[in-house]
BATORDREN-157147 format. One record per atom (N, C-alpha, C): residue number from 1; residue in one letter; atom name; x negated, z negated, y. Coordinates in steps of 0.001 Angstrom, whole numbers, plus 524288, in hexadecimal, padded with zeros to 5 digits. Each point is the difference from the previous one (the first is absolute). Layout:
<seq: NUM, type: A, atom: CA, x: X, z: Z, y: Y>
...
REM end
This chain:
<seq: 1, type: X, atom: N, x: 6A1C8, z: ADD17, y: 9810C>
<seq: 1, type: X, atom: CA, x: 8013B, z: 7FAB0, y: 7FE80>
<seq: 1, type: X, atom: C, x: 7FBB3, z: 7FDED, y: 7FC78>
<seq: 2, type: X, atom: N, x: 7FEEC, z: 7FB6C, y: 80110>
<seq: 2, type: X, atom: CA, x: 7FB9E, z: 7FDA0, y: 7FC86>
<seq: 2, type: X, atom: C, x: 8024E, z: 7FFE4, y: 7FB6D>
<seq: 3, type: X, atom: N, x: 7FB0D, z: 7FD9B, y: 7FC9B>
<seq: 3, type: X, atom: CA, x: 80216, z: 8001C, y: 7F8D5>
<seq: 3, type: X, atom: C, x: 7FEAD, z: 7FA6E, y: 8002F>
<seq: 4, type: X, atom: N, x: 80480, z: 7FBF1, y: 7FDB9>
<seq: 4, type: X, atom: CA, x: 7FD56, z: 7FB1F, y: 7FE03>
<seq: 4, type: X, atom: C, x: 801F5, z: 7FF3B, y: 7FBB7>
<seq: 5, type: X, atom: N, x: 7FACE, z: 7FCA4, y: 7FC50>
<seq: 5, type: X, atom: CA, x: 8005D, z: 7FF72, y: 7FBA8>
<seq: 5, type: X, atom: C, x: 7FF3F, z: 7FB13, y: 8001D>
<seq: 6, type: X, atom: N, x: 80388, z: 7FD0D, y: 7FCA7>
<seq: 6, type: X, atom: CA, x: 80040, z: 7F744, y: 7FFC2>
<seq: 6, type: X, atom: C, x: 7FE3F, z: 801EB, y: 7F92A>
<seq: 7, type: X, atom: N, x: 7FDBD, z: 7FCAC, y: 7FFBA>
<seq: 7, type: X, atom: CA, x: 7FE18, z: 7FCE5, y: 7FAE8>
<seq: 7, type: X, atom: C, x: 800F6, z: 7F93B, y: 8012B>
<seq: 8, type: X, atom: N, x: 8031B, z: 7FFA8, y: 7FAAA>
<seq: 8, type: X, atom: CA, x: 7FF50, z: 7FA8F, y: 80119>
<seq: 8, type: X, atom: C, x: 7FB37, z: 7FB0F, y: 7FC00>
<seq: 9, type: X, atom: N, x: 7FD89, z: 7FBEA, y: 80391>
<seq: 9, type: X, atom: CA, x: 7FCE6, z: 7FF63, y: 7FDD3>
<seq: 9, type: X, atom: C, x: 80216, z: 7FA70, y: 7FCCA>
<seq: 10, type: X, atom: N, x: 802F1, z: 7FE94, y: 801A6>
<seq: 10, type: X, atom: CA, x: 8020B, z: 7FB4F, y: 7FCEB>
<seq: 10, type: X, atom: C, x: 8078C, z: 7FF78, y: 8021F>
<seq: 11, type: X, atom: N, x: 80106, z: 7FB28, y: 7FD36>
<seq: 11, type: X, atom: CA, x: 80488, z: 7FFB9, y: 8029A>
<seq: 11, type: X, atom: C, x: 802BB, z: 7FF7F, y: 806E9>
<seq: 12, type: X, atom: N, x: 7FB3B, z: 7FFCA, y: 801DB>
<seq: 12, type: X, atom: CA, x: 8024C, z: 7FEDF, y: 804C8>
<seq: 12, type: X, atom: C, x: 7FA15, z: 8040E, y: 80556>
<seq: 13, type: X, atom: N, x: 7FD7E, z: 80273, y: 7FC66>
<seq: 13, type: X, atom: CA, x: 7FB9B, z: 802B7, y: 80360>
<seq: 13, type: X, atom: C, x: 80120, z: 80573, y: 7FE0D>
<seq: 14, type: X, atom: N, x: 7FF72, z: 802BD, y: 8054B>
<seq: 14, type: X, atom: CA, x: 80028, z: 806CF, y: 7FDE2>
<seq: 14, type: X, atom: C, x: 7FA11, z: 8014F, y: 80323>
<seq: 15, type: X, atom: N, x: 7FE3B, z: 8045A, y: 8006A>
<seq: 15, type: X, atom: CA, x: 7FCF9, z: 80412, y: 800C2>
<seq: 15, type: X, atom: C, x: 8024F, z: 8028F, y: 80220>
<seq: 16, type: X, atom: N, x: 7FF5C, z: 802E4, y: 8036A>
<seq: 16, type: X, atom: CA, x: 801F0, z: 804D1, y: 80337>
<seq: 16, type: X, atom: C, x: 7FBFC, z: 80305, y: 80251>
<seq: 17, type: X, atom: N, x: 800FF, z: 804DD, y: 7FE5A>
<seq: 17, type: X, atom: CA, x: 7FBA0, z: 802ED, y: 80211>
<seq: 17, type: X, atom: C, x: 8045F, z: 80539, y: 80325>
<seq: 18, type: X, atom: N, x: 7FE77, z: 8010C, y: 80580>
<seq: 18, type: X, atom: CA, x: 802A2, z: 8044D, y: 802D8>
<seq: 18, type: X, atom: C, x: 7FBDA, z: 80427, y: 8023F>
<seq: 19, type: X, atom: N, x: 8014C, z: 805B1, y: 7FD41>
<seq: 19, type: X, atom: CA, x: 7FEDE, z: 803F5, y: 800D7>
<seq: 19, type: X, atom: C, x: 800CC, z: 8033F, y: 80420>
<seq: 20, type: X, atom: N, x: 7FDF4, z: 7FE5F, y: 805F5>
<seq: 20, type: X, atom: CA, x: 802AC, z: 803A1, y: 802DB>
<seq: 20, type: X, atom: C, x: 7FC11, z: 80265, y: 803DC>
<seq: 21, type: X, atom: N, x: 7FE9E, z: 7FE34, y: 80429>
<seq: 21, type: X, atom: CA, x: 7FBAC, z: 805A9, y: 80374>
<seq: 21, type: X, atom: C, x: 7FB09, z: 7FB94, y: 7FCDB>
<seq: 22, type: X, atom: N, x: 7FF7D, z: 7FA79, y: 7FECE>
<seq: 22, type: X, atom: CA, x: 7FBB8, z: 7FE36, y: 8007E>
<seq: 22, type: X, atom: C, x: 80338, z: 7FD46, y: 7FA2A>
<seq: 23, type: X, atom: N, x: 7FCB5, z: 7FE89, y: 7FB51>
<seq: 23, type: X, atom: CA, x: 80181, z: 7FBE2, y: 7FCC7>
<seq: 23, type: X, atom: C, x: 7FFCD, z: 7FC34, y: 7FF30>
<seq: 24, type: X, atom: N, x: 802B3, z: 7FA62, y: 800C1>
<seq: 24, type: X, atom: CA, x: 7FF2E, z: 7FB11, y: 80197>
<seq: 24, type: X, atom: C, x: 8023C, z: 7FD21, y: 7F93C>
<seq: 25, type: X, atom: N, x: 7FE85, z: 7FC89, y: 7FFB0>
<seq: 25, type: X, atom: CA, x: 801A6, z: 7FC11, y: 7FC2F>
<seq: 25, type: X, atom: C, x: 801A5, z: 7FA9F, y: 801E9>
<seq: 26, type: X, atom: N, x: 80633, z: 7FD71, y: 7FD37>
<seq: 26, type: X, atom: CA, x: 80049, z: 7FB81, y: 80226>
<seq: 26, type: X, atom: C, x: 801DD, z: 7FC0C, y: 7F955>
<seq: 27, type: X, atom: N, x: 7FF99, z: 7FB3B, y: 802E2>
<seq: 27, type: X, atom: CA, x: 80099, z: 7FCA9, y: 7FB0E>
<seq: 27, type: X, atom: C, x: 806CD, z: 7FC86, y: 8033B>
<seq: 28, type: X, atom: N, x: 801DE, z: 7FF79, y: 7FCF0>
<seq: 28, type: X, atom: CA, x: 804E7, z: 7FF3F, y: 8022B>
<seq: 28, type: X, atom: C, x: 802E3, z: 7FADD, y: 7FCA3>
<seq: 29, type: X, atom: N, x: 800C7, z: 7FB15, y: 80057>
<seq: 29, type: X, atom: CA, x: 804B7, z: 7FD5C, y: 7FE29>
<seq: 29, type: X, atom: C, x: 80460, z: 7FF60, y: 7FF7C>
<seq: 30, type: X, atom: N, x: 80250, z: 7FE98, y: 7FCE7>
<seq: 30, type: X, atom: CA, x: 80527, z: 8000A, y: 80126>
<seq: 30, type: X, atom: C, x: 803E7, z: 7FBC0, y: 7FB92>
<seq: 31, type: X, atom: N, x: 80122, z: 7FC4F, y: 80407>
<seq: 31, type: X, atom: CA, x: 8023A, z: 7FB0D, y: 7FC12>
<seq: 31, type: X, atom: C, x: 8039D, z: 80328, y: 7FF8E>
<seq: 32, type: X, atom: N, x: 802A8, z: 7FE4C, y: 7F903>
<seq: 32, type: X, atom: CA, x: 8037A, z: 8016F, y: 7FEEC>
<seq: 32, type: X, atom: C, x: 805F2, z: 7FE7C, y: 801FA>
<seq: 33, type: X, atom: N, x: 7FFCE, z: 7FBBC, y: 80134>
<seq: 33, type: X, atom: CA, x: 80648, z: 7FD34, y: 80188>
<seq: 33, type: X, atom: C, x: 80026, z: 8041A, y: 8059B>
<seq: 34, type: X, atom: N, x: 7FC60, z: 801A7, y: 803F1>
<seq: 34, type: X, atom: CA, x: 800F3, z: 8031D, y: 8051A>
<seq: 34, type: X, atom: C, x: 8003C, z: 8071B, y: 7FC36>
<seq: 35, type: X, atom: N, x: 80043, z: 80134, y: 7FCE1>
<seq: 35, type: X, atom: CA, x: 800FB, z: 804DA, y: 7FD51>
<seq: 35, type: X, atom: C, x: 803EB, z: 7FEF4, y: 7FF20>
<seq: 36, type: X, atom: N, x: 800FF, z: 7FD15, y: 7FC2C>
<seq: 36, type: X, atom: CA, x: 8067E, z: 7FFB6, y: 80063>
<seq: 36, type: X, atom: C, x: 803EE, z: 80035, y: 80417>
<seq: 37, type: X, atom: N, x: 7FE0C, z: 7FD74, y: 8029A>
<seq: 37, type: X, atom: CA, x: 80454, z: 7FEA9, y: 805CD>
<seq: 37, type: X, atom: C, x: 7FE9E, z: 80468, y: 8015D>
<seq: 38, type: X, atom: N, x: 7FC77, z: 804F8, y: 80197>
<seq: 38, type: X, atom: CA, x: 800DE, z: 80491, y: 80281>
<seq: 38, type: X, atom: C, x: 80324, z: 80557, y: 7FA9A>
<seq: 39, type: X, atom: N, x: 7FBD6, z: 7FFF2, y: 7FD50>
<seq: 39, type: X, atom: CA, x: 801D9, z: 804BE, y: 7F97B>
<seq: 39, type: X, atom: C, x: 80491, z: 7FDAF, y: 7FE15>
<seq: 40, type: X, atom: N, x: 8018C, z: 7FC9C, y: 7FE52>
<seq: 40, type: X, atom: CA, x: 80219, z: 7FF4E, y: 7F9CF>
<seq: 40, type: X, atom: C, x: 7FCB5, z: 801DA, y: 7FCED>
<seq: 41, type: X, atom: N, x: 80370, z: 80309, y: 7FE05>
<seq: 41, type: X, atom: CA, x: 7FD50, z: 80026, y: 7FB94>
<seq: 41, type: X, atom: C, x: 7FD18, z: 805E4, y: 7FEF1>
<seq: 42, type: X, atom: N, x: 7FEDF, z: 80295, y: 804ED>
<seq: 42, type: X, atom: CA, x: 7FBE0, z: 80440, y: 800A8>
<seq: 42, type: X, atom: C, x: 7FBE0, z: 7FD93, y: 7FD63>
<seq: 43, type: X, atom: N, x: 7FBF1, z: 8020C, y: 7FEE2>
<seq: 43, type: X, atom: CA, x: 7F9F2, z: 7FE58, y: 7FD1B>
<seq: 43, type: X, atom: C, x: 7FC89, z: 7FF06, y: 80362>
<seq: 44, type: X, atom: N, x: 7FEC3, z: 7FC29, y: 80299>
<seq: 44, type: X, atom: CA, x: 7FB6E, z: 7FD9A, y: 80323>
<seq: 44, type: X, atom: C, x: 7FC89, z: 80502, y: 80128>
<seq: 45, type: X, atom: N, x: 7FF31, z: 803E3, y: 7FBEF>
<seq: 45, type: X, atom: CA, x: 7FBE6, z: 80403, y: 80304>
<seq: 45, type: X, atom: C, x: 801C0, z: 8028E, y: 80174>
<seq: 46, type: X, atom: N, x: 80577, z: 801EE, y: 80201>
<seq: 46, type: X, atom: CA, x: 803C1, z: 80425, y: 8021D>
<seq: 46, type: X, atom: C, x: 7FED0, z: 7FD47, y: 80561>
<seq: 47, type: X, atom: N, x: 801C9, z: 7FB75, y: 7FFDB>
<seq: 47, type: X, atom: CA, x: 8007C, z: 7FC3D, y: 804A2>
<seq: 47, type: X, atom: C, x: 7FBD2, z: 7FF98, y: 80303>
<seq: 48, type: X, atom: N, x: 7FD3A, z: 800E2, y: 7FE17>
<seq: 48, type: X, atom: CA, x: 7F768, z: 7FF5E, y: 800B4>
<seq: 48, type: X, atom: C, x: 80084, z: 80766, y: 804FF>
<seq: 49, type: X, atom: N, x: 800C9, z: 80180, y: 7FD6A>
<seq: 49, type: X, atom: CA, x: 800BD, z: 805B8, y: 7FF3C>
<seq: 49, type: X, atom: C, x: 80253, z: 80213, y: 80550>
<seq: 50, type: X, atom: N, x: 80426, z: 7FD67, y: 7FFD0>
<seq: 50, type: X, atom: CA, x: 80598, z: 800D5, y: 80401>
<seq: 50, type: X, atom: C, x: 7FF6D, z: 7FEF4, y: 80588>
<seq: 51, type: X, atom: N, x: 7FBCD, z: 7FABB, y: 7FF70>
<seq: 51, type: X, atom: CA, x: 7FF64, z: 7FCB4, y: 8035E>
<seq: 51, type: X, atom: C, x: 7FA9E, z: 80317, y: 801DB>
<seq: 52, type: X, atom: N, x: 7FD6D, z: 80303, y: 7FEBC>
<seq: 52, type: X, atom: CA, x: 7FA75, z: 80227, y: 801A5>
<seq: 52, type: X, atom: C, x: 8019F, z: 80624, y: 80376>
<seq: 53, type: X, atom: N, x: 80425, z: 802EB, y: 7FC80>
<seq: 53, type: X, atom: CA, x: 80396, z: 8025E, y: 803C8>
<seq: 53, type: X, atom: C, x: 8030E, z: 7FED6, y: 8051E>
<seq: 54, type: X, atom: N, x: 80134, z: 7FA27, y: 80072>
<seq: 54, type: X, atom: CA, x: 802FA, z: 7FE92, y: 8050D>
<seq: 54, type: X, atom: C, x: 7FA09, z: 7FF5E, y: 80404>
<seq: 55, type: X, atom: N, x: 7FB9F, z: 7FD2D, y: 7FFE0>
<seq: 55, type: X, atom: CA, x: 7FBF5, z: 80047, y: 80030>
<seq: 55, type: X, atom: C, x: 7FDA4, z: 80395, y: 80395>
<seq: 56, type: X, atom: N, x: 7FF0B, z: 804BD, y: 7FA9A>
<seq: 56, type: X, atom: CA, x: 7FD66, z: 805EF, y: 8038E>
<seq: 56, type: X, atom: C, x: 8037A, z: 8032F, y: 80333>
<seq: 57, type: X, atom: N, x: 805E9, z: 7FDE1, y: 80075>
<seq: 57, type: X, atom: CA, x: 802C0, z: 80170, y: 803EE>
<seq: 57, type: X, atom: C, x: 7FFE0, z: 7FE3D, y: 8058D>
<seq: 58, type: X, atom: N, x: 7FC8A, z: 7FBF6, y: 800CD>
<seq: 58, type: X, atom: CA, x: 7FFC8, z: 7FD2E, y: 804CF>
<seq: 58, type: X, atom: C, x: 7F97D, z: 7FF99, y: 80041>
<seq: 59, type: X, atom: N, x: 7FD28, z: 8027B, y: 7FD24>
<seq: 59, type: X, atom: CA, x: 7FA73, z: 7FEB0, y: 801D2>
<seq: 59, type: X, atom: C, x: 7FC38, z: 802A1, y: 7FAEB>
<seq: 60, type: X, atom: N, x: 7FB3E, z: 800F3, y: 802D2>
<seq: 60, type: X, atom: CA, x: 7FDDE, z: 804E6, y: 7FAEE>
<seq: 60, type: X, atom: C, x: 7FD88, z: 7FADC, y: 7FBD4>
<seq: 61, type: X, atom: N, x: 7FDD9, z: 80194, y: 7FBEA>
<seq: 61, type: X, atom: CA, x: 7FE1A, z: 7FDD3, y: 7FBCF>
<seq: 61, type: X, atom: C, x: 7FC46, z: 7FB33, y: 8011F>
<seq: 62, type: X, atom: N, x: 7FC04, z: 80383, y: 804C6>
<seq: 62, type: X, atom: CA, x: 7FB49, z: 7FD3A, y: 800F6>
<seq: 62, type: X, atom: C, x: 800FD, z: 7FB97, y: 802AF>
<seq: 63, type: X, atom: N, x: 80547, z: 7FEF3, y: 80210>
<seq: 63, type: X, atom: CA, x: 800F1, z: 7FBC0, y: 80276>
<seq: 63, type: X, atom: C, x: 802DE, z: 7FCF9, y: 7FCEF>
<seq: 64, type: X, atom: N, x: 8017A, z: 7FF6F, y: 7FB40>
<seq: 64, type: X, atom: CA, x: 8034F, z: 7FB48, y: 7FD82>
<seq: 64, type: X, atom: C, x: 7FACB, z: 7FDF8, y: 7FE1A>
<seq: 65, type: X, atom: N, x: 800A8, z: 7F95B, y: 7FF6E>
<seq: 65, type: X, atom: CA, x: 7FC66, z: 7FB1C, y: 7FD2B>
<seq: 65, type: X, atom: C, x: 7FEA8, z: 802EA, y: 7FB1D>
<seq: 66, type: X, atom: N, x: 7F9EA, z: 7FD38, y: 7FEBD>
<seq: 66, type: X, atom: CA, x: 7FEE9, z: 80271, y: 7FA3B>
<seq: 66, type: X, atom: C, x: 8021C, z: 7FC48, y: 7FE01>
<seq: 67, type: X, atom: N, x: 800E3, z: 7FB2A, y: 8006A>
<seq: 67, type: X, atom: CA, x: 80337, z: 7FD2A, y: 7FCD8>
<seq: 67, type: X, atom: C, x: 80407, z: 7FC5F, y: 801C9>
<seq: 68, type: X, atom: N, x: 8042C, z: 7FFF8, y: 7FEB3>
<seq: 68, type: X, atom: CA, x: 804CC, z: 7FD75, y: 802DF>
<seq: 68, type: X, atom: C, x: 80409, z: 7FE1F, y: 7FB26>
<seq: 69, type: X, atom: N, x: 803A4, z: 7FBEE, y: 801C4>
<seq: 69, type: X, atom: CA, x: 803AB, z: 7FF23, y: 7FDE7>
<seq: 69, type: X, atom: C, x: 805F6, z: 80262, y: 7FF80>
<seq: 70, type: X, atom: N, x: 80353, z: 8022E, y: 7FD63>
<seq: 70, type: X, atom: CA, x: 8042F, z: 803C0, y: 8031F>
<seq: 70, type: X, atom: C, x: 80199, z: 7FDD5, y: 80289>
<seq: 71, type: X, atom: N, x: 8018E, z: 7FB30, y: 801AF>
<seq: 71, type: X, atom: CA, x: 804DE, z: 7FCD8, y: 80345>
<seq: 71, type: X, atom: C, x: 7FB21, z: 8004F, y: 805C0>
<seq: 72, type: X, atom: N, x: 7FBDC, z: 8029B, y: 8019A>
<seq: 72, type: X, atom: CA, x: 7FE02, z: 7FF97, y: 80408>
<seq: 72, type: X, atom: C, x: 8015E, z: 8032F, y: 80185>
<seq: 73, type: X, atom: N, x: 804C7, z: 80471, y: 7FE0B>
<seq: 73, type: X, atom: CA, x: 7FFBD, z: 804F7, y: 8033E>
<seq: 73, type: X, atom: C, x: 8045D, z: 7FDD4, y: 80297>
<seq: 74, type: X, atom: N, x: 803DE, z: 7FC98, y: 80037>
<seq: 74, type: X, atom: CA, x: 803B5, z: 80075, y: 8046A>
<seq: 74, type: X, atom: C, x: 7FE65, z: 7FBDF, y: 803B0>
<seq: 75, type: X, atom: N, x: 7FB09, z: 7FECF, y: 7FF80>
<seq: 75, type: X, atom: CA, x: 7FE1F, z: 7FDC9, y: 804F3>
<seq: 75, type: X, atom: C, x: 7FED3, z: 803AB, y: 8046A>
<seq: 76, type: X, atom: N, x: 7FD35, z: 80507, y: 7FE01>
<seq: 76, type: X, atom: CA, x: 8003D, z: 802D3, y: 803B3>
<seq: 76, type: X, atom: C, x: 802DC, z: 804FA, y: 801A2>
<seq: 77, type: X, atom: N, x: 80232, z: 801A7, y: 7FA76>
<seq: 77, type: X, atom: CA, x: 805E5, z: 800ED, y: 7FF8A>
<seq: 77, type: X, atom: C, x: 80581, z: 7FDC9, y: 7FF93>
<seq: 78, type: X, atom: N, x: 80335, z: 7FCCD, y: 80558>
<seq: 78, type: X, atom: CA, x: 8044C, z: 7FC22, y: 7FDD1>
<seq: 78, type: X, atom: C, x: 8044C, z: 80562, y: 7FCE3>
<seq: 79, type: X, atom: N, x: 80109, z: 803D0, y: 8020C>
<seq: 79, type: X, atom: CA, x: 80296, z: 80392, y: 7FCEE>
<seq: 79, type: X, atom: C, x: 7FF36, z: 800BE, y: 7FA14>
<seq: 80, type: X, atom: N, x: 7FAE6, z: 7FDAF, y: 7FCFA>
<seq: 80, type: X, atom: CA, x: 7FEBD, z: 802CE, y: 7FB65>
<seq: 80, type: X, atom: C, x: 804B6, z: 7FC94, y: 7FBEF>
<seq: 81, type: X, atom: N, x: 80077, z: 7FC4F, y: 7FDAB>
<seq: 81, type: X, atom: CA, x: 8029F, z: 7FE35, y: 7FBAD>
<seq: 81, type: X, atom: C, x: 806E8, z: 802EB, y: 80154>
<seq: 82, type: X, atom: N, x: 8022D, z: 8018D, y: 80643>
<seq: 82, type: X, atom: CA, x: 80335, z: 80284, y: 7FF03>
<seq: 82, type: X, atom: C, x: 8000B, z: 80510, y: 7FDA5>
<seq: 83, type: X, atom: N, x: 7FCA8, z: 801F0, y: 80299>
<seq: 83, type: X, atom: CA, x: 7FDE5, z: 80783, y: 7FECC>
<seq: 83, type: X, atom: C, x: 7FE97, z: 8018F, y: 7F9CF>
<seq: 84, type: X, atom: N, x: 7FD65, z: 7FBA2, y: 7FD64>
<seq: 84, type: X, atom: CA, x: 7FE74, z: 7FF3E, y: 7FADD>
<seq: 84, type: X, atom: C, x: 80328, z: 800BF, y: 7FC88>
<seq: 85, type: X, atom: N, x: 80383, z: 7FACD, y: 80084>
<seq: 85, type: X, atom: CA, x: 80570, z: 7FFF7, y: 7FE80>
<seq: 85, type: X, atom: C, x: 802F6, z: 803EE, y: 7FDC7>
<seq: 86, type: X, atom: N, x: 800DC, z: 803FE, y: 80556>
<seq: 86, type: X, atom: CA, x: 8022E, z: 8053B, y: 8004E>
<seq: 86, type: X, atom: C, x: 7FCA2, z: 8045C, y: 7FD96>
<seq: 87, type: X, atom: N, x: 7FB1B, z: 7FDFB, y: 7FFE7>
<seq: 87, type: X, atom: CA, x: 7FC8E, z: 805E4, y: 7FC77>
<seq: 87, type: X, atom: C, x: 80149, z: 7FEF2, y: 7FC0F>
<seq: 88, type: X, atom: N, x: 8005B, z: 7FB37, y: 7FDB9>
<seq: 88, type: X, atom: CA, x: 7FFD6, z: 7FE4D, y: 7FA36>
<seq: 88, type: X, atom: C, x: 80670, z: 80071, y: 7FC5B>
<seq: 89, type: X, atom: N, x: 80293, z: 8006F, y: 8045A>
<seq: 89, type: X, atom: CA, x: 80660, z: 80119, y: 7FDD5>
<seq: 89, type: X, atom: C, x: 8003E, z: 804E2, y: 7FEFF>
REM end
């Protein structure tokens, strides 16, 4: 299993770096009012985190955006804000 580590760089930007056959870095957003509506009140970098796990379950490292918004993943995941949901409970 890969290792990822979120740093966050401000209120609404993390860092993500994933450790797995190859090491990739991504820069990631995430409005807060769409954290809420998926976490509550989990901590935006759990959520950062959670969401990079649903991710490397459907595709290796080298293929996620170096930089994306979170609400782009259920564009190409429509399953993710349910599945999330459920990691995060």
């Amino acid at each position: 299993m890969a290792k990822v580590t979120v740093t966050r760089c401000d209120d609404s930007t993390f860092d993500v770096v994933v450790e797995g056959t190859a090491m990739t870095s991504h820069t990631v957003t995430v409005d807060p009012s769409y954290a809420a509506k998926l976490a509550g009140e989990v901590p935006v970098e759990t959520l950062v985190r959670r969401s990079f796990d649903f991710l490397l379950e459907r595709e290796p490292n080298t293929s996620i955006l170096r930089q994306f918004d979170l609400s782009v993943i259920g564009r190409y995941f429509p399953e993710y804000e349910r599945v999330i949901r459920g990691m995060l409970s």
